[in-house]
N, C-alpha and C positions, 0 to 999 in steps of 0.2 A: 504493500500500500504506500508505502514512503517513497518508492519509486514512483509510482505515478502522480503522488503529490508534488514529486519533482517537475514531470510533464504540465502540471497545473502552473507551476512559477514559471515556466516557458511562455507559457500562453498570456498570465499574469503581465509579463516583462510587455509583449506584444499590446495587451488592452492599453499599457499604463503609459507606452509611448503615445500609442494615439489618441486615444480620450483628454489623457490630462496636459498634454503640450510641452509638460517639462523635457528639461535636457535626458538624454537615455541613460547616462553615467548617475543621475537620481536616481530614478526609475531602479535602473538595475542593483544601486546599496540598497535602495529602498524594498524591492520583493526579497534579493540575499539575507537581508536581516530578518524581515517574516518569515522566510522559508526556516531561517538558521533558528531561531527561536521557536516556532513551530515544529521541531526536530527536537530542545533541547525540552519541552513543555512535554512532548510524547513521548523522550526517551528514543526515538528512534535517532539522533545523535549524539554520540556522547561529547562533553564540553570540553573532556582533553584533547577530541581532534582536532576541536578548531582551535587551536595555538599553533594547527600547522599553517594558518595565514600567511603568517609576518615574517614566516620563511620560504613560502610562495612568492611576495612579493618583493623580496629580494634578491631574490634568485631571479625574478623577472627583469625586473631594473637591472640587472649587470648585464644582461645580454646589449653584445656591441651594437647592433642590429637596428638597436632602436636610435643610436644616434643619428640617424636619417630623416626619424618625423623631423625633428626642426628643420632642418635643412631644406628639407621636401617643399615644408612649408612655406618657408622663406622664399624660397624658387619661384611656386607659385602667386604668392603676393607682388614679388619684383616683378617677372612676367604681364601680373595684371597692369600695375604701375608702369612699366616702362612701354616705348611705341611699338614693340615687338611682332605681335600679335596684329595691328593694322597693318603693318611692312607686309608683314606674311601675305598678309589675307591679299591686300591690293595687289602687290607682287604678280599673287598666284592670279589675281584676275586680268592684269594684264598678259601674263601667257598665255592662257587656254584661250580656246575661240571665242569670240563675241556670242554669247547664248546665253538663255535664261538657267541653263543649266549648269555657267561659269562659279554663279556665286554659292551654289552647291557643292561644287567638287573641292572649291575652294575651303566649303568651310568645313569639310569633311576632312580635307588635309590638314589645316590647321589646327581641329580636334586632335587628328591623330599626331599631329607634332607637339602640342601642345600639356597634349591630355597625360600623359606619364612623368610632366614634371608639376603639375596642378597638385598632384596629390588626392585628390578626391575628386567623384560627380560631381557634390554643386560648386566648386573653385571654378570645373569647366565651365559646369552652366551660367555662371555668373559673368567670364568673363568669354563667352560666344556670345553669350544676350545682347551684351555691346557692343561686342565690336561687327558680327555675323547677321544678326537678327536687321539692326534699321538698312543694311546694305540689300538683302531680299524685300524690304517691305519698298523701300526706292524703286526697284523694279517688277513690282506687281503679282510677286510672287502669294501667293494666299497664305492668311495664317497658318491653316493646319499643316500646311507644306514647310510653313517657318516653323512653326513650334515641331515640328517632327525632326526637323535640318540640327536644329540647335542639339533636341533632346538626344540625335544619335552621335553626333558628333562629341557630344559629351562623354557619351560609353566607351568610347575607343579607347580611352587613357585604360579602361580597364583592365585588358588584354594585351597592350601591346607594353615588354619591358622597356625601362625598368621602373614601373609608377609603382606608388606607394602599396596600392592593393594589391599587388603581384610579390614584394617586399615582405608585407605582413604577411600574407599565403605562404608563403614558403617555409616563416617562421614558422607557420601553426602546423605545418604540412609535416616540417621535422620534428615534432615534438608528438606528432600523430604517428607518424611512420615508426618512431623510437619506441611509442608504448605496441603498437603491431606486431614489429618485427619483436619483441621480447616475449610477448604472449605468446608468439606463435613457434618461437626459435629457430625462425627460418632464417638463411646466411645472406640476406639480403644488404646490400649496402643501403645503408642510410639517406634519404632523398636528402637536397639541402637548395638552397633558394637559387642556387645557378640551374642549378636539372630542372626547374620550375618554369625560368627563365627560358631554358632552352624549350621544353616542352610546351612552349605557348610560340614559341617563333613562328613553328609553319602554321598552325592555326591564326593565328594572329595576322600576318600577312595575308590570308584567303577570306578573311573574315574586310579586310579594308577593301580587299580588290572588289569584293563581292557590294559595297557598302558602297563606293565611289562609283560603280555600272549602273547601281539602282539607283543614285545621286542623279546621274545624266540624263536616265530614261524620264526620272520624275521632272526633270527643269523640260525635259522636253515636249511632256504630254504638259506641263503650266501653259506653256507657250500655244499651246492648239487648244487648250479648254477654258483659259483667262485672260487670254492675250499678252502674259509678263514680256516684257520687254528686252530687248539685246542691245548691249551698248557697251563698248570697248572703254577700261578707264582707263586711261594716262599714266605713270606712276614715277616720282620724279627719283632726282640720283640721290637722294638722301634715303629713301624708302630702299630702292632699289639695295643700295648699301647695306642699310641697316639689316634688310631679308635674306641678301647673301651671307652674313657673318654670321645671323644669327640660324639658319637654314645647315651651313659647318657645322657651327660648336653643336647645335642640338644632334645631327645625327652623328658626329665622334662621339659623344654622351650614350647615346641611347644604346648606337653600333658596338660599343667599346662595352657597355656592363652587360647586353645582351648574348654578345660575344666570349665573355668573359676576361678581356683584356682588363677591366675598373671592377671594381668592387663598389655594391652601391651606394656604401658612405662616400667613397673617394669621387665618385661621378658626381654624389650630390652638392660634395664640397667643392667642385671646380666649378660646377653653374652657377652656384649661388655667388662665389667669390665673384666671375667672371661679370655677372649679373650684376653684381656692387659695385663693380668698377667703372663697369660702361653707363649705370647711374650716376655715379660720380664725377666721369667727365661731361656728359653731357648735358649735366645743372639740373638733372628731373630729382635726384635724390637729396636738398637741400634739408637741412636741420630739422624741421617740421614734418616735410614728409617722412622722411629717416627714423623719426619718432613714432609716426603713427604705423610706418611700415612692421617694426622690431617687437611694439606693442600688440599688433594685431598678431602678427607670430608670436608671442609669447601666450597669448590668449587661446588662438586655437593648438598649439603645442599643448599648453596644458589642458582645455578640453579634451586632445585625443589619449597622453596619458592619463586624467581620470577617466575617460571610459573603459581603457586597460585593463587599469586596476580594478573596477565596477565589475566586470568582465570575470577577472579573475576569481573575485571574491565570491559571484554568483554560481562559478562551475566548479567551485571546491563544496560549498553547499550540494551541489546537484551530484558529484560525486560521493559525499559524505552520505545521500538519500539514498545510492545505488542507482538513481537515473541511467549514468553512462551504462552499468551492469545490463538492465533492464532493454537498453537501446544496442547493443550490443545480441543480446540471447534475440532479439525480433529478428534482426537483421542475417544473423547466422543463421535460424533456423528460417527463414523468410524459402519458399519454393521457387527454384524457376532459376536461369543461369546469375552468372557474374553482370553481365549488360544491365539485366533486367532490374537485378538491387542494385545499381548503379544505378541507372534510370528514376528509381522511387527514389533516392535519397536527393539528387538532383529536383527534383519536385518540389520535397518538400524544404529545398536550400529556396527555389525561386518561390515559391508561397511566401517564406518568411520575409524575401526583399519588397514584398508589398509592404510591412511596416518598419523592416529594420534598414539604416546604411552597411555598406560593402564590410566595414570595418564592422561593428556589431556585430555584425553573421560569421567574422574571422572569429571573435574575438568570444563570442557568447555559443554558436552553433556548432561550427568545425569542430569546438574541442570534446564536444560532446556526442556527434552521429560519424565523423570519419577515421577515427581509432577502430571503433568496432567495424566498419566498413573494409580497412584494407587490414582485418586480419582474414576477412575474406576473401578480397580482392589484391594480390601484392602490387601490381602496377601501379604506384603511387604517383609517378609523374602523370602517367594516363587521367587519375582522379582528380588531380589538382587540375590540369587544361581544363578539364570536365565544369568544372566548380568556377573555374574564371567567366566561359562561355555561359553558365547561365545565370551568374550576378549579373554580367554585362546585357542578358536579352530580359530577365526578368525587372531590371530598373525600367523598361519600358513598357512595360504591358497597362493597357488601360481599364481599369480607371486609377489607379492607385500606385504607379510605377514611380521611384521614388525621382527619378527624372523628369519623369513628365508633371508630377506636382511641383519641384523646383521651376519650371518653366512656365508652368500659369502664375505662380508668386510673385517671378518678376517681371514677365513681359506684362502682363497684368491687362489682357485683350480676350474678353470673352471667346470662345472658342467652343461649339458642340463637341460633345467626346463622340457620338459617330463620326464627325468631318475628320477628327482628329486620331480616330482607330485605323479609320481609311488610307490616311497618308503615312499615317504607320505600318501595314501591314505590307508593301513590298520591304521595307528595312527589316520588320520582322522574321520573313520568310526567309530573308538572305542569312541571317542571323542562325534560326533553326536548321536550315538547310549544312552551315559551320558544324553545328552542335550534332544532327544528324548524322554527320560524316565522321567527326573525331569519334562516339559514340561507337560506331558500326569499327572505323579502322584506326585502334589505338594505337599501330604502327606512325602512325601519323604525329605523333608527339616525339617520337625515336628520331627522326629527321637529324643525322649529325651526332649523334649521340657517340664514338668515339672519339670525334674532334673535340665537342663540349669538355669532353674530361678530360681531354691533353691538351684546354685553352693555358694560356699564358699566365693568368692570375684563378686556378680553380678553386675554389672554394676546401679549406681543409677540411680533411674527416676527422669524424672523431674520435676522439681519442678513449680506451676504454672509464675513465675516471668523468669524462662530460655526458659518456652513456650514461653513465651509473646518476652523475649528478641530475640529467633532465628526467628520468626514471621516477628517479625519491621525489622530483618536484612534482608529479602529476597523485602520490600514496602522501594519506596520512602518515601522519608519526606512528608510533606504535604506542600502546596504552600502559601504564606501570600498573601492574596487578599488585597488591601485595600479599606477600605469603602467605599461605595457609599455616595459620598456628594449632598445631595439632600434637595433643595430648593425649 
């Protein structure tokens, strides 16, 4: 029974996001402490386990790993702030043909260049709204065709390395695959965030290609059923400039940790520098702004380490219930092949992105449905692409896709959700049709896979003492009995 009360404080976390509006890192101390107290009232937790907290969360904080949020973040705020992102855009519309379909392709690019140093969906969405959105309404493009341009081009950071969601995934991935392979004692090597990285490449690439064809088709059926307009822009040498430097550094960045030549602190700490500097000379990053830039990064930094922690603190509860236990015995004894519980846990990963962020569902979900998954399944890179491709289709699904609600918040233009399923639904096809394929052939994540481990900077293994150490962090302590006094 305390297992499925566990299942309750899932569901719990899910109402309390949406109902009550607070931040989720609330929300989530908020159900952990009902849950955990609810356990210690029934007895079904004893109070010596939880003092295994504050050694949880230490051991969480030392991971290197993490020194990337700020960074990430930084990235993305600079990005927003500097002219980067318009150079791009106009750039890309001066090359492609004069068509209605230029400022689509264009902002689909820009997503995808864009979107892996944003750090998160709404960084993108926020800043496509700007710069992407009034350039299609100029030329007659219809909202639901805007709000659908923004919303997909936003998802792209998801999938392609090395954004921040691809980062976290692979943290969660190795600490998932660590408690599988132990359970199971099979001689598997250890997944770690580069084989994540590499295993989303060819996916990732066919998932843009496929994203930028349906971009074209839709500016071209605009043009025959609204009359949007074609019109070449201009773009002078300081754009031009700006597009090409910034055009290099992002793909040495992106090529280099996808590759594995950077590791993804080092990648994030040369854009961000690089970033600082080119603010710097060029007067946009003055005292004031510098201020509000550093502030606003320190703000959402510490936002996403307490949701972390919130995180953390909720799936030691849920493990202390036997949850995982319980999601684990379903899942094992579940009938039917490996694809197929593949398939249900994928479901139920995109159900949960109607109310949770990409990062929630790492941080609250993963740790809980894909341990017991890939003691089933061992393909762990296979799982992980798996999991990328359907956070990136389920932030769209309407009415509740957490994409597409970022995009009615800020463009703030009525919009039917039929016009707007409509013009969703060839990006969603192309999207499923990805998901379908990696699904059907997990060879398809293996792409490279002896290059990847003989790259220049791979990722070390572990060593037996950090097995042992991520191990004890996901188990209680053990309990001090005291002796039986016996006479």
């Amino acid at each position: 029974m305390s297992a499925c009360f566990g299942l309750g404080l899932l569901l719990l976390v899910g109402a309390g996001i949406v109902l009550t509006g607070l931040p989720a890192f609330v929300v989530l101390i908020a159900v952990a402490s009902f849950g955990a107290l609810a356990g210690l009232l029934t007895d079904a937790v004893p109070l010596a386990l939880l003092t295994a907290l504050p050694g949880r969360l230490i051991n969480l904080l030392e991971n290197d790993l993490l020194q990337a949020l700020p960074l990430y973040v930084l990235m993305g705020l600079l990005l927003d702030r500097l002219p980067i992102a318009q150079a791009l855009f106009r750039s890309g519309l001066a090359i492609l043909p004069a068509s209605p379909s230029a400022p689509l392709v264009s902002g689909m690019g820009l997503g995808a260049l864009l979107g892996p140093m944003n750090g998160s969906v709404g960084a993108s969405v926020l800043g496509l709204s700007r710069v992407v959105a009034p350039r299609l309404a100029e030329r007659g493009i219809p909202a639901p065709l805007r709000f659908a341009t923004v919303a997909v081009a936003s998802t792209l950071g998801v999938v392609i390395p090395p954004s921040l969601v691809l980062i976290l995934l692979g943290d969660a991935m190795l600490n998932a695959h660590t408690i599988a392979v132990t359970a199971t004692g099979r001689a598997d090597r250890v997944i770690n965030t580069q084989d994540v990285f590499h295993g989303a490449l060819g996916p990732a690439a066919l998932s843009l290609v496929l994203t930028l064809a349906v971009a074209w088709f839709a500016g071209r059926r605009a043009r025959g059923q609204t009359g949007a307009t074609s019109k070449r822009e201009p773009v002078g040498a300081a754009d031009a400039s700006i597009a090409v430097v910034a055009l290099v550094a992002l793909l040495i960045l992106l090529g280099g940790v996808a590759t594995g030549y950077f590791y993804a602190v080092e990648a994030a700490a040369m854009g961000a520098t690089a970033l600082l500097l080119m603010g710097f000379l060029t007067g946009r990053l003055h005292g004031a702004v510098l201020r509000q830039v550093l502030a606003d990064a320190m703000a959402m930094t510490g936002a996403l380490f307490a949701l972390l922690i919130a995180a953390t603190t909720l799936t030691l509860v849920l493990r202390l219930l036997g949850t995982d236990r319980l999601v684990g015995d379903w899942l094992i004894a579940m009938p039917g092949s490996d694809t197929l519980v593949v398939a249900v846990v994928l479901a139920a990963i995109g159900l949960s992105a109607f109310v949770l962020d990409a990062f929630e569902i790492i941080f609250v979900i993963v740790p809980i449905v894909i341990p017991p998954l890939l003691v089933r399944v061992a393909d762990a890179r296979w799982v992980a692409t798996l999991v990328l491709l359907t956070l990136q289709t389920s932030f769209l699904l309407p009415p509740f896709g957490y994409a597409l609600m970022m995009v009615r918040g800020i463009l703030k233009e009525p919009v039917p959700t039929g016009a707007l399923a409509r013009a969703l639904l060839p990006f969603l096809l192309a999207q499923w049709t990805v998901l379908g394929i990696v699904l059907a052939a997990p060879q398809l994540t293996h792409l490279g896979e002896k290059a990847g481990d003989a790259s220049r900077a791979p990722e070390r293994p572990l060593s037996q003492e950090e097995l042992n150490r991520r191990i004890e962090e996901q188990l209680p302590p053990p309990v001090d009995v005291p002796p039986l006094d016996i006479k």
